[in-house]
DOBA-730937 format. One record per residue (C-alpha): x negated, y negated, z negated; residue in one letter. Coordinates in Angstrom, 3 decimals. Last residue first. Example, Ala and Ser with C-alpha at 12.3 -4.5 7.8 and 13.67 -1.06 7.14 Angstrom:
2
[[-13.670, 1.060, -7.140], 's']
[[-12.300, 4.500, -7.800], 'a']
END
This chain:
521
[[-0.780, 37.920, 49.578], 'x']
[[1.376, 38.864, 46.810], 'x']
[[-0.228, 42.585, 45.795], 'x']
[[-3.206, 39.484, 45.114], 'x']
[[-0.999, 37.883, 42.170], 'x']
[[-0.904, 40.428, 39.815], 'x']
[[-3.675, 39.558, 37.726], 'x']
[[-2.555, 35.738, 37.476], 'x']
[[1.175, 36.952, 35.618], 'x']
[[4.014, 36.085, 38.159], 'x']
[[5.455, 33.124, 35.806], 'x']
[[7.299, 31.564, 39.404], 'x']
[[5.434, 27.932, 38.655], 'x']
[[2.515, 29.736, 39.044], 'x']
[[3.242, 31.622, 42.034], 'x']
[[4.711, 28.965, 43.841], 'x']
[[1.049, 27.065, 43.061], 'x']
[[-0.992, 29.486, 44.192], 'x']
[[1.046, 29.992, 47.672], 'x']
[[0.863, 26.188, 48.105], 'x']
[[-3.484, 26.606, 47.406], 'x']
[[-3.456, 28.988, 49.967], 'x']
[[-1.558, 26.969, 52.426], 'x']
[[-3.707, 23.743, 51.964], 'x']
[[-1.818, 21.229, 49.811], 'x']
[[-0.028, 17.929, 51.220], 'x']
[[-1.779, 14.924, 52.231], 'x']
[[-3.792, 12.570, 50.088], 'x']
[[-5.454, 9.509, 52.173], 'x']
[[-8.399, 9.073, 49.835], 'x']
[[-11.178, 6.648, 48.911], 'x']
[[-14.257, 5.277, 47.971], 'x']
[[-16.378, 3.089, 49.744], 'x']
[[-13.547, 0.967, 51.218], 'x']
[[-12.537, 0.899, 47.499], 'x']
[[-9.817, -2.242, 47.204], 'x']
[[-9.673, -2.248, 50.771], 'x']
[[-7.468, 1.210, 50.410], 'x']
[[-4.738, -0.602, 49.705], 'x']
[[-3.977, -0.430, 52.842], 'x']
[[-2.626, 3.028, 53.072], 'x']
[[0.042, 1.732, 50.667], 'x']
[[1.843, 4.441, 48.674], 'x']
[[-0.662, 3.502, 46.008], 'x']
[[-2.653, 4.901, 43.001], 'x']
[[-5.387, 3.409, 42.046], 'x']
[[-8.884, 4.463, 39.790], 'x']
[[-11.476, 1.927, 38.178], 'x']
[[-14.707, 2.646, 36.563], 'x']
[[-16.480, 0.723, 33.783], 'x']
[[-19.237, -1.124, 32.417], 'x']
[[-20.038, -2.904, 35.761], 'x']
[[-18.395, -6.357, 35.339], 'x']
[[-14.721, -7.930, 36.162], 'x']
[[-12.054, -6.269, 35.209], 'x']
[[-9.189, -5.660, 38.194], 'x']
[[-5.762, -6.000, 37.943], 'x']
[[-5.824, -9.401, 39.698], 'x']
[[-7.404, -7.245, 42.700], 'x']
[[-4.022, -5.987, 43.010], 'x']
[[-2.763, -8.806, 45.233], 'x']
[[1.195, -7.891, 45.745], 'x']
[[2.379, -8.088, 49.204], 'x']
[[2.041, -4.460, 49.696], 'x']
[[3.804, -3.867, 46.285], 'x']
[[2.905, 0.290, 45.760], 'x']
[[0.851, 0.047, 42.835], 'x']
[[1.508, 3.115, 40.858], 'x']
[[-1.145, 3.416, 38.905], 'x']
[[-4.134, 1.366, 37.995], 'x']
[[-6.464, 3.865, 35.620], 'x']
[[-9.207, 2.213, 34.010], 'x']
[[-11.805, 4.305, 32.788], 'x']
[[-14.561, 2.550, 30.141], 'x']
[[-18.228, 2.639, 29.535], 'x']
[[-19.133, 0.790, 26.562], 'x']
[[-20.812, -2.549, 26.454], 'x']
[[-17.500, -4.247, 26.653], 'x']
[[-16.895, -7.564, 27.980], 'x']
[[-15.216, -6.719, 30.932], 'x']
[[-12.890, -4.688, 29.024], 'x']
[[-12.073, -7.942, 26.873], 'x']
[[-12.021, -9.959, 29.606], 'x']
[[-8.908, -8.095, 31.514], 'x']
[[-7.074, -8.763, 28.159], 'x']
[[-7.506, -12.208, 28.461], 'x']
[[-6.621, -12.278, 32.021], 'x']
[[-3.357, -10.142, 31.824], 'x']
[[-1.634, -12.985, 28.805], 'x']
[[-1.431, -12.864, 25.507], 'x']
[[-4.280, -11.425, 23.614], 'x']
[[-4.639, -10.154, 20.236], 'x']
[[-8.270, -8.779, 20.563], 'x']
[[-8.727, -5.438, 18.131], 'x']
[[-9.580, -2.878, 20.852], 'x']
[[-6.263, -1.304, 20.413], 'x']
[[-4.798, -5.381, 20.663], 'x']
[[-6.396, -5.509, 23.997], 'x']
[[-4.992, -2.434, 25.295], 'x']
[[-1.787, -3.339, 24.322], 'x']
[[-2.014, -6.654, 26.073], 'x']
[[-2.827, -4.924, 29.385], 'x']
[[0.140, -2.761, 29.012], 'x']
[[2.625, -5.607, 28.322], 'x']
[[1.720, -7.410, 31.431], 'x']
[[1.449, -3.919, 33.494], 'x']
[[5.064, -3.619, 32.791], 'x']
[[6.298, -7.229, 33.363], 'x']
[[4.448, -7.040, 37.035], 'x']
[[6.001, -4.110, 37.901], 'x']
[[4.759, -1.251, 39.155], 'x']
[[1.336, -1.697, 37.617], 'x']
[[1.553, 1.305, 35.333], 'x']
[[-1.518, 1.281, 33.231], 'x']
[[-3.709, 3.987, 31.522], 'x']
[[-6.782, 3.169, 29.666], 'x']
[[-9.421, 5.675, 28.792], 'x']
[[-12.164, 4.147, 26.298], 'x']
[[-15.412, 5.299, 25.876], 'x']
[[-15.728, 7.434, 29.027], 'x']
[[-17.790, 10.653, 29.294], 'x']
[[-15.842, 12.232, 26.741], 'x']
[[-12.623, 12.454, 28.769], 'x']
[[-13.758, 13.208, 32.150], 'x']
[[-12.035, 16.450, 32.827], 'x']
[[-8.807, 15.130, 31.080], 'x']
[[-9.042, 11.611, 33.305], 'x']
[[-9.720, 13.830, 36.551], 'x']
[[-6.737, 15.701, 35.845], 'x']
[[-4.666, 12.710, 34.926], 'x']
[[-5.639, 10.927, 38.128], 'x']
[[-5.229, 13.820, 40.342], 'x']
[[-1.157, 14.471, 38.424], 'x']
[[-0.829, 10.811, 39.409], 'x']
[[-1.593, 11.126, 43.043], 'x']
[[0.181, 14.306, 43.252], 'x']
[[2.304, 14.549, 46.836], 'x']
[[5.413, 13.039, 45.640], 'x']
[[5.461, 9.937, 46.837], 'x']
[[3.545, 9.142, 50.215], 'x']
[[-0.107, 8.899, 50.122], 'x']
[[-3.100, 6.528, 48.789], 'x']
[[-5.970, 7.318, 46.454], 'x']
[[-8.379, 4.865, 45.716], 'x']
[[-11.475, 5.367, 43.911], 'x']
[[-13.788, 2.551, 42.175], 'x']
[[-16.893, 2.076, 40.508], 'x']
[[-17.888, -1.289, 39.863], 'x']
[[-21.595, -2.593, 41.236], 'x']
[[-25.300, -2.803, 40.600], 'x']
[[-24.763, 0.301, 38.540], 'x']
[[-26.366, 0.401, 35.029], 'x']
[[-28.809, 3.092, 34.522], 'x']
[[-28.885, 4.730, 31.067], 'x']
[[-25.228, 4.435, 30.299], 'x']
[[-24.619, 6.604, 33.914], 'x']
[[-21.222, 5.506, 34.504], 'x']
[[-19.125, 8.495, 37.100], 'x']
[[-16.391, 6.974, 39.332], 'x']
[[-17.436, 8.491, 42.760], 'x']
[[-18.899, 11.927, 41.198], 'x']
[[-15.634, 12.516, 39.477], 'x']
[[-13.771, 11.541, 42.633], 'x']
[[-15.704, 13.769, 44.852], 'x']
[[-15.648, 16.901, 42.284], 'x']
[[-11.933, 16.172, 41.774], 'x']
[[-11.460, 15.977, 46.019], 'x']
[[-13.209, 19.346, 46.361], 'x']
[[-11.136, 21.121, 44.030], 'x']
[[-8.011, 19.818, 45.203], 'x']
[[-6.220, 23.156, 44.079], 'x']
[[-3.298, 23.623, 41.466], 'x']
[[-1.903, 21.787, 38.651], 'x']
[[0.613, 23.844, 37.079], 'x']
[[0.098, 23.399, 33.804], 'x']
[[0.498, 19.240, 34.374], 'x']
[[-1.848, 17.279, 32.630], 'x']
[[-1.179, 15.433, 29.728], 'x']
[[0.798, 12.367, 29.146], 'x']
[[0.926, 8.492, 28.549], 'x']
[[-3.360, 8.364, 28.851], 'x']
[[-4.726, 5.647, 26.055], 'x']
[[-7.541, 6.991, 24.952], 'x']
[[-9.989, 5.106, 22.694], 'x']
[[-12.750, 6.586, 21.317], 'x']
[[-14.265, 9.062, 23.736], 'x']
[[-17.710, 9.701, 23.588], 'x']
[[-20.803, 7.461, 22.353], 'x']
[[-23.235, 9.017, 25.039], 'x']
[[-25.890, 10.912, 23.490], 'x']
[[-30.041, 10.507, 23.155], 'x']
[[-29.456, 11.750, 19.280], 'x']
[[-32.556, 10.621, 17.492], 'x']
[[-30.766, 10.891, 14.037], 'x']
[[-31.083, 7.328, 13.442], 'x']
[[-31.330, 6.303, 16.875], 'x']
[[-27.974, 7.202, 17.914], 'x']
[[-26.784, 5.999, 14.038], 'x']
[[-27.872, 2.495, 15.632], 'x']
[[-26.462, 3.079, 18.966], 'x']
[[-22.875, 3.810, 17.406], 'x']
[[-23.167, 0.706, 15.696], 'x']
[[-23.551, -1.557, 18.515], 'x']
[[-21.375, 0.238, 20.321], 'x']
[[-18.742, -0.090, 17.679], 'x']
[[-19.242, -3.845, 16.782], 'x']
[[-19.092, -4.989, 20.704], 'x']
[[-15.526, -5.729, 20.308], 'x']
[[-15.123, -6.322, 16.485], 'x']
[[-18.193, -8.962, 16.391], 'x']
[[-17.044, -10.770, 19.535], 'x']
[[-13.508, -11.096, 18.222], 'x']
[[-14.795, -12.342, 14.864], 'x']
[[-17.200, -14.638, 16.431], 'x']
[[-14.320, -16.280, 18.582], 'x']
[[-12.049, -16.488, 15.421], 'x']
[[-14.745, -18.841, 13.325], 'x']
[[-15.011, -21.822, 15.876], 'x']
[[-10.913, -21.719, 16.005], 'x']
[[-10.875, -21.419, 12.202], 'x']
[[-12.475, -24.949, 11.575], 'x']
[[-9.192, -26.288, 14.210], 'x']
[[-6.717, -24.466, 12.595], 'x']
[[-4.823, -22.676, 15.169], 'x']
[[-4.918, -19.413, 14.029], 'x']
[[-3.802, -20.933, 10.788], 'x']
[[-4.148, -23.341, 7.591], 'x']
[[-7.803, -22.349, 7.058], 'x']
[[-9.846, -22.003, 3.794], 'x']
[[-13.202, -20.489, 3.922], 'x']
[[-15.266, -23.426, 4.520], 'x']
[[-12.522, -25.736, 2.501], 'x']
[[-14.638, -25.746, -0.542], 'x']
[[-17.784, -26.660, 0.943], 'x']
[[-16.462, -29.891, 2.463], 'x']
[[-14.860, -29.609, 5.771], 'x']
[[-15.302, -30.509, 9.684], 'x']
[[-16.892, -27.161, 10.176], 'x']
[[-20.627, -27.040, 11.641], 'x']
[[-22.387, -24.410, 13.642], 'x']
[[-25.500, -22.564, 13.212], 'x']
[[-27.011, -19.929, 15.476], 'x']
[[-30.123, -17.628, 13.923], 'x']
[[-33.255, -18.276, 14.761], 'x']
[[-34.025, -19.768, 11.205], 'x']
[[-31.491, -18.874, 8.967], 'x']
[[-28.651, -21.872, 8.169], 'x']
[[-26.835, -22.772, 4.999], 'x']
[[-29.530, -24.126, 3.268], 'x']
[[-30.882, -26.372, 6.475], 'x']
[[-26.901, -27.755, 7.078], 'x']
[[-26.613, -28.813, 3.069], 'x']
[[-25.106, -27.002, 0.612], 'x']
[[-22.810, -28.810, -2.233], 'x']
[[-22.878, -31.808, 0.274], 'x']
[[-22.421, -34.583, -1.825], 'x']
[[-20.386, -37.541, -2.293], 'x']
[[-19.505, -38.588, -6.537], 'x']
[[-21.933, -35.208, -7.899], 'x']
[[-24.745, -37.225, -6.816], 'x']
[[-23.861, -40.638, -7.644], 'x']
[[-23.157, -39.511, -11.234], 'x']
[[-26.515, -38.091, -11.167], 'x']
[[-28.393, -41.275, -10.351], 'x']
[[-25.964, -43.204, -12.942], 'x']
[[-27.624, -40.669, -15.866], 'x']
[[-25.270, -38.521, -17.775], 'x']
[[-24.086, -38.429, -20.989], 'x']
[[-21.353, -40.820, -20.353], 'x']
[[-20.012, -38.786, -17.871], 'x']
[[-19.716, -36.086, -20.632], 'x']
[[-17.969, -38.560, -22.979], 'x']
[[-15.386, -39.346, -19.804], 'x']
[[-14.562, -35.817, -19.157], 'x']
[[-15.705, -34.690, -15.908], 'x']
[[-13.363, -34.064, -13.027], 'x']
[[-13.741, -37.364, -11.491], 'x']
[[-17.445, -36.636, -10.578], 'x']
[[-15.932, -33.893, -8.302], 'x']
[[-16.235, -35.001, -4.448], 'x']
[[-17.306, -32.731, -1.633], 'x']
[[-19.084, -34.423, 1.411], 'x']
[[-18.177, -33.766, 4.700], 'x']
[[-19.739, -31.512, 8.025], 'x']
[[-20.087, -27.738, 5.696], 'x']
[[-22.056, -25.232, 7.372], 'x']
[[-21.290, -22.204, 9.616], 'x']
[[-24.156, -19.562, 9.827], 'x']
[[-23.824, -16.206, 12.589], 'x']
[[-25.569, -13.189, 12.289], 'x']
[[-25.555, -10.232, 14.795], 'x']
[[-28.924, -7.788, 12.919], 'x']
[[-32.265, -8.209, 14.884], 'x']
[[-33.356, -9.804, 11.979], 'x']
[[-31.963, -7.488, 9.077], 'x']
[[-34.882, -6.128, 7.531], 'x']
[[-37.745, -8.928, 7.856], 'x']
[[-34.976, -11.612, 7.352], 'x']
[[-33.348, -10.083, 4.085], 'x']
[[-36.708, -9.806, 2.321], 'x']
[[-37.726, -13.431, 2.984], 'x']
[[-34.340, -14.874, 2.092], 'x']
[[-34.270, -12.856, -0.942], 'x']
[[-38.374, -13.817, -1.885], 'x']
[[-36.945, -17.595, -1.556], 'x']
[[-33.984, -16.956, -3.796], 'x']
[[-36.193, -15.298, -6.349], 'x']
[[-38.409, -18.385, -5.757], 'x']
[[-35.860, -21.029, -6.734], 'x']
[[-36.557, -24.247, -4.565], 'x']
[[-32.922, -25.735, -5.333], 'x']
[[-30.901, -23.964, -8.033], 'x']
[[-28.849, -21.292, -6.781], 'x']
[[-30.803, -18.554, -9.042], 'x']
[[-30.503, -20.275, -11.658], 'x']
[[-26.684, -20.911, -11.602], 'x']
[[-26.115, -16.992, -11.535], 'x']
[[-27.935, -16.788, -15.089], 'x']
[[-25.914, -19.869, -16.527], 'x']
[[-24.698, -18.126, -19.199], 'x']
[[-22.726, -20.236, -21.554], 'x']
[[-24.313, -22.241, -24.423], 'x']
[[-22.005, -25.474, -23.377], 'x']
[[-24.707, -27.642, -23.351], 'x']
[[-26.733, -25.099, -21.417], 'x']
[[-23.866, -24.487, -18.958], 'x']
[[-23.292, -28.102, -18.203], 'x']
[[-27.151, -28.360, -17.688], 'x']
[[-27.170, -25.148, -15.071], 'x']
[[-24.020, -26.658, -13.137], 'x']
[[-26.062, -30.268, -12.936], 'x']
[[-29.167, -28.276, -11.167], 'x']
[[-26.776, -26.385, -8.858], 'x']
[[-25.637, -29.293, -7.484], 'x']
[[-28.949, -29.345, -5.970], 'x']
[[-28.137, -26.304, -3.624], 'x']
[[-30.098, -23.041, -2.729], 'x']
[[-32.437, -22.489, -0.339], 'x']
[[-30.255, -19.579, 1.292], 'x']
[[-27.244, -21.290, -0.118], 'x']
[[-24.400, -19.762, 2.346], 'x']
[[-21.801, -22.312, 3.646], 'x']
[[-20.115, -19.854, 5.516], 'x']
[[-22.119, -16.917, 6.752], 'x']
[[-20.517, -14.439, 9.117], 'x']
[[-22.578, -11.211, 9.048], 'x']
[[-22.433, -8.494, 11.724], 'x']
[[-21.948, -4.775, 12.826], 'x']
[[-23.054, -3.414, 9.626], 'x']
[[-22.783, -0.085, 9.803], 'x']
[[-26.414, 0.919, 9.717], 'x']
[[-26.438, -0.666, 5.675], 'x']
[[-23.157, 1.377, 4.906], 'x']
[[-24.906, 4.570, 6.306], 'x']
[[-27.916, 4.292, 4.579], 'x']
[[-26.284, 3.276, 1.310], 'x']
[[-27.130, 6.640, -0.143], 'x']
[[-30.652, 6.434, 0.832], 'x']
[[-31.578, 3.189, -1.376], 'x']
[[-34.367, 1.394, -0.192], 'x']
[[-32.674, -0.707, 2.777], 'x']
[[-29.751, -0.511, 0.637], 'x']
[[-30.803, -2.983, -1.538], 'x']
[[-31.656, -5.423, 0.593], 'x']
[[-28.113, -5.436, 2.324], 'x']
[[-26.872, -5.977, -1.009], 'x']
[[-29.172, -8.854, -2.261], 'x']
[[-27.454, -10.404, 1.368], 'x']
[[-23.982, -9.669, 0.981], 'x']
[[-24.207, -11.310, -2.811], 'x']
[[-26.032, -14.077, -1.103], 'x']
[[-23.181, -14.803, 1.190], 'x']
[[-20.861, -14.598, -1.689], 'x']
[[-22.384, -17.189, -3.298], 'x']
[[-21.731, -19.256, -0.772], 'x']
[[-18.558, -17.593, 1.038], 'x']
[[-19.378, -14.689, 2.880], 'x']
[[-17.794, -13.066, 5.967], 'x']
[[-19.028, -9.357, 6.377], 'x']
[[-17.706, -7.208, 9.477], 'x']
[[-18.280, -3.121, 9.066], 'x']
[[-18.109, -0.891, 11.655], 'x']
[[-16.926, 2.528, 10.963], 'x']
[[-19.928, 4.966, 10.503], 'x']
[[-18.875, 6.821, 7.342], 'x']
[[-15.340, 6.272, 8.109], 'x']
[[-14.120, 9.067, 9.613], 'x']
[[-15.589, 11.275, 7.468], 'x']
[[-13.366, 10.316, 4.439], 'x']
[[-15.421, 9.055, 1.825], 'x']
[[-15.472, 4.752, 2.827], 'x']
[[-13.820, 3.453, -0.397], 'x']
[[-15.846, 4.666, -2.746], 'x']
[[-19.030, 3.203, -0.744], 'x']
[[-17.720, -0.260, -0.617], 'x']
[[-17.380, -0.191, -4.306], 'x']
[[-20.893, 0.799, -4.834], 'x']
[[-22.515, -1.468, -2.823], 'x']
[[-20.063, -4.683, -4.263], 'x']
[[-21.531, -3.541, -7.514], 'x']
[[-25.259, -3.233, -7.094], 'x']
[[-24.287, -6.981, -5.478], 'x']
[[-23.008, -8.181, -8.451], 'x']
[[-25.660, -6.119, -10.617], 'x']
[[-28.394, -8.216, -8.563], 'x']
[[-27.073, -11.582, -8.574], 'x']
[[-26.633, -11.471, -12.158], 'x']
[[-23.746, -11.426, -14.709], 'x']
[[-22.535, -12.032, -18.145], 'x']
[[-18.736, -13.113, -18.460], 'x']
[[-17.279, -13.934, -21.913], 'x']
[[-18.520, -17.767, -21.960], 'x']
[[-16.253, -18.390, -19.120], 'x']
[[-17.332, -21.305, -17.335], 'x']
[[-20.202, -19.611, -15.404], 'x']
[[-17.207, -18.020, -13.700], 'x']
[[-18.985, -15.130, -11.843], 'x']
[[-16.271, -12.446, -12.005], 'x']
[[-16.054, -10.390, -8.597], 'x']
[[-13.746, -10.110, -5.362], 'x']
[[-13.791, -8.629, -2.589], 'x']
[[-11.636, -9.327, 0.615], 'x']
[[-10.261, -6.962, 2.845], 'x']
[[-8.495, -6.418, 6.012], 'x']
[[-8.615, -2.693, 7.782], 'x']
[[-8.923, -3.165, 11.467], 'x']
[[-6.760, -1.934, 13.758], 'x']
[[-3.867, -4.706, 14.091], 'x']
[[-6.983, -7.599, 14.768], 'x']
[[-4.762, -10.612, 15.088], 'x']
[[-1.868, -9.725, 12.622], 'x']
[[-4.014, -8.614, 10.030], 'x']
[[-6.569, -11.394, 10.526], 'x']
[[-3.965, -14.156, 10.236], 'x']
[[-1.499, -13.958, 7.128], 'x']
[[-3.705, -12.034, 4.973], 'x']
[[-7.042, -13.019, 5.491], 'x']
[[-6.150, -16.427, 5.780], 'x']
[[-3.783, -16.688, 2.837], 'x']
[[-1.836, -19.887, 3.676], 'x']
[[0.517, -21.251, 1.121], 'x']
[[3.327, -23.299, 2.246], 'x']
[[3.379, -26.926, 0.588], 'x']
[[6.615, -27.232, -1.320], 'x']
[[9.521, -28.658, 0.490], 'x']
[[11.264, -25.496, 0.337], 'x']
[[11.597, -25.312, -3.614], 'x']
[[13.339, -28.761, -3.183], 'x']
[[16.020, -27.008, -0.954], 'x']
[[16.112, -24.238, -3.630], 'x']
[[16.798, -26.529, -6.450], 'x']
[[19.663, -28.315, -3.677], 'x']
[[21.414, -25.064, -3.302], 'x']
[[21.520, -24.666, -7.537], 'x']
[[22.929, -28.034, -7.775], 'x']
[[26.006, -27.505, -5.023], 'x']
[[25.389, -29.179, -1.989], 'x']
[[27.624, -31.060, 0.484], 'x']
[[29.287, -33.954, -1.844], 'x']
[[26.766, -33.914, -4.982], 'x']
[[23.919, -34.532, -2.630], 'x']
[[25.459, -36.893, 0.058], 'x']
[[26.282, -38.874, -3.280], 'x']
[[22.924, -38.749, -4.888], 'x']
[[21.572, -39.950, -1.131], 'x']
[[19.854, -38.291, 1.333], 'x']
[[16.240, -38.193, 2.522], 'x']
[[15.046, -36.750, 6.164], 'x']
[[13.546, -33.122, 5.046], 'x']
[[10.174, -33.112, 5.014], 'x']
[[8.088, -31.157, 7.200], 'x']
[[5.674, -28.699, 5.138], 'x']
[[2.361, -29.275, 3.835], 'x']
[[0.037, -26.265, 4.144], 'x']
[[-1.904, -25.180, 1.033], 'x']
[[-5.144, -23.411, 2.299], 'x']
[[-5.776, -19.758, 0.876], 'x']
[[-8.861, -18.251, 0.725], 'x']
[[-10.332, -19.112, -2.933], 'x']
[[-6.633, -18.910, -4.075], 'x']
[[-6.456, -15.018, -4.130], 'x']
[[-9.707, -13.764, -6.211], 'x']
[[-9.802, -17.407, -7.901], 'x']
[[-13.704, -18.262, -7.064], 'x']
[[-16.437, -18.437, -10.054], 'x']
[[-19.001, -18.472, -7.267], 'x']
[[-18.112, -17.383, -3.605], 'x']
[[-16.009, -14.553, -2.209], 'x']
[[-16.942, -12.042, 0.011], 'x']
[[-14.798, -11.369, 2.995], 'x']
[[-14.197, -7.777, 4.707], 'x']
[[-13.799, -6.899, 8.169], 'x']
[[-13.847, -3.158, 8.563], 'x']
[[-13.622, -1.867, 11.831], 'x']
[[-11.661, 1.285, 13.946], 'x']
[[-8.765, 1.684, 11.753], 'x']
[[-7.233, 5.215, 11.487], 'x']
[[-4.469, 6.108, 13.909], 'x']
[[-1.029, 6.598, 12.744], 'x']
[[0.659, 8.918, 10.459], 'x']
[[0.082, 7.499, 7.250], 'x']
[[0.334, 3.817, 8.553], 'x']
[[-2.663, 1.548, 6.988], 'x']
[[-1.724, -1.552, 5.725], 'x']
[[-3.409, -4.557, 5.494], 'x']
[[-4.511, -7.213, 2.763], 'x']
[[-6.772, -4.580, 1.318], 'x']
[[-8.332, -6.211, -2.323], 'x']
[[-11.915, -4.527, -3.389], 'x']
[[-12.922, -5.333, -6.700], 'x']
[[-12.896, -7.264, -9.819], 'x']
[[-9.944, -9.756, -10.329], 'x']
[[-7.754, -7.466, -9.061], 'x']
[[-4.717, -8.965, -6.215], 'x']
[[-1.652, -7.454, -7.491], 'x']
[[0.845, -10.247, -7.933], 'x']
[[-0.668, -12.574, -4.880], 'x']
[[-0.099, -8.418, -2.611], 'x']
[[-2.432, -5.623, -1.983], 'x']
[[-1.289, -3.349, 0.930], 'x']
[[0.000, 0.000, 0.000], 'x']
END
């Protein structure tokens, strides 16, 4: 059962999404770290103001609505909470599993003890529990963290490069979205220490954020000689954060007026913190507390973080899949993941031997050696005669040399619309239109099977159907002979069966057992 606001834990791993019993397990991870001291379920949500009704008077009031109608009318004009993880990535990416963790690290509260290290020892072990099944061993895994958090994710990562039982969580990692991460650490964290030394509460996790702190330096060090090649991707706060006003006027008076102009406009972590050399950087037009707070897919700060989600989720598994490759020095193709075929193949599929061999070989994706070109095969012929039944034959014999096997009935244009899409959203993209979906394919590192079938418009212009790229092979169906242009290289005029393979079939779909069938001749 998904987590919900009431159940969210304070300590631990929270799953915004829900996993069907009977359906297909999720193909990625994406889970978000959360930052110092943060509220396990407030730290990602942005309050959203709604539209305001147009004002009435007491009279209109008393006249249309009864008391308890206008209490709930006022209860709508609150600001509409906005959980990010929650209400946008499980509807954008329907087969990943949505999480956030969460972890006590208020320096305020004089009952929590912590470091950097047993936080992330922590995190390591919780992730583990909840990847046993076999299934998810190797799943992808996408990390966003939030300023501490991001450090957290880090003193992890280094961990597991010594530790053999996080090997597989470690090679899994299919990228790292930083936001507002204090690599160098931040010089608000100098007035956070003092507070917590007046105060005699631990201020062990402030330390270590305090500008110019060598056990962050030797993290930062450690991190980038394990995990450089790794997909990493640093967002940094654009405005000033604000929080002088919070302090109670005798402790304001303790402090010096240099200070107080410090904690009045600062960033908490500037753009060189936040960033790793080599590594891309971008800005969000927020303070450090609105990094990982969004109002929507359309937020502007989230539409700079969605594309590198996407990109992360769709090349994730390859990427992944290599690494384990070369881990157990298996020179393999991935296999079938995805395959989306609406039936099997008919019983009593008989003959066109040749043509399968010729097809297989036309349409076949060497991984190791890139073609300089997209391989196609076109078969054309009246109804009836078996085009589809070829297709699915050749799509059961080639199963685990393709990736992904996608199936798509472009008789109507409606039909292959809604197709396409559902492809995309398999591979976690939520797109909305044939293009988009046509550019997640073409994206792909994987090899991939495309199967275009019934297109039998001859004034339609199937090469919109079409991915761009080399990754992957494409097969047509058509009752058109001249849709043959779309392979000139590659195709086939189907006609009806030779006479031997006619008698084969008749017998076949007759039940005459196979060893019996030659006192038929």
């Amino acid at each position: 059962m998904a987590c919900t606001k009431e159940t969210v834990k304070p300590s631990g791993l929270n799953i915004w999404s829900s996993e069907a019993v009977d359906g297909p397990a999720p193909a990625v991870d994406i889970i978000a770290v959360q930052g110092l001291g943060a509220n396990p379920y407030y730290t990602w949500v942005k309050k959203v103001p709604v539209e305001k009704s147009k004002k009435r008077s007491w009279a209109q009031i008393s006249k249309d609505e009864s008391p308890q109608e206008e209490h709930n009318k006022r209860d709508d004009d609150n600001p509409r909470e906005v959980m990010w993880p929650r209400d946008v990535l499980v509807p954008l990416f329907t087969n990943a599993r949505i999480a956030t963790y969460s972890y006590e690290s208020d320096w305020r509260d004089r009952h929590i003890k912590t470091s950097l290290r047993e936080c992330a020892e922590q995190f390591l072990n919780i992730l583990k529990q909840h990847r046993q099944h076999a299934n998810e061993h190797q799943r992808p895994i996408i990390l966003i963290g939030h300023s501490l958090g991001s450090l957290v994710i880090q003193q992890a990562l280094v961990i597991a490069v010594h530790q053999q039982e996080f090997q597989d969580l470690r090679l899994s990692v299919a990228g790292i979205i930083f936001l507002g991460a204090p690599f160098q650490g931040s010089e608000v964290a100098n007035f956070g220490e003092w507070l917590a030394r007046l105060s005699l509460l631990d201020s062990s996790l402030l330390q270590v954020l305090k500008k110019g702190n060598r056990e962050l330096y030797e993290l930062s060090t450690d991190f980038c000689g394990s995990y450089n090649d790794w997909d990493l991707v640093c967002f940094y706060e654009k405005k000033d954060a604000s929080f002088g006003g919070l302090l109670h006027a005798k402790v304001r008076k303790m402090l010096p007026l240099s200070f107080l102009a410090l904690i009045n406009s600062v960033h908490i972590v500037n753009a060189q913190s936040a960033s790793i050399p080599g590594k891309r950087r971008i800005f969000l037009n927020a303070d450090h507390s609105g990094l990982n707070k969004f109002s929507g897919e359309h937020d502007e700060n989230f539409a700079l973080v969605l594309p590198e989600i996407r990109r992360i989720v769709i090349h994730g598994p390859s990427i992944v899949a290599e690494r384990f490759r070369a881990k157990d020095n298996i020179p393999t193709r991935l296999g079938n993941v995805h395959w989306m075929v609406p039936r099997s193949t008919n019983t009593l599929f008989t003959g066109r031997d040749k043509l399968l061999l010729r097809i297989q070989k036309a349409i076949y994706c060497d991984p190791t050696s890139p073609p300089d070109k997209q391989k196609r095969f076109v078969i054309t012929g009246m109804g009836g005669q078996g085009k589809s039944e070829i297709c699915l034959k050749v799509a059961s014999q080639m199963q685990k040399e393709f990736w992904g096997v996608f199936w798509v009935n472009v008789d109507k244009e409606a039909t292959a619309e809604s197709e396409f899409i559902a492809i995309a959203k398999r591979l976690g993209y939520s797109a909305e239109r044939v293009p988009e979906a046509l550019e997640v394919l073409a994206s792909s590192k994987q090899t991939w099977l495309l199967i275009l079938d019934n297109a039998d418009n001859p004034n339609f212009d199937y090469q919109v159907y079409f991915p761009s790229g080399t990754n992957g092979a494409v097969m047509m169906t058509s009752r058109v002979a001249e849709c043959k242009r779309y392979s000139p290289d590659a195709n086939e005029a189907l006609e009806g069966l030779q006479e031997e393979d006619s008698k084969e079939l008749l017998r076949k779909a007759a039940g005459i057992p196979q060893e019996t069938w030659l006192s038929y001749s």
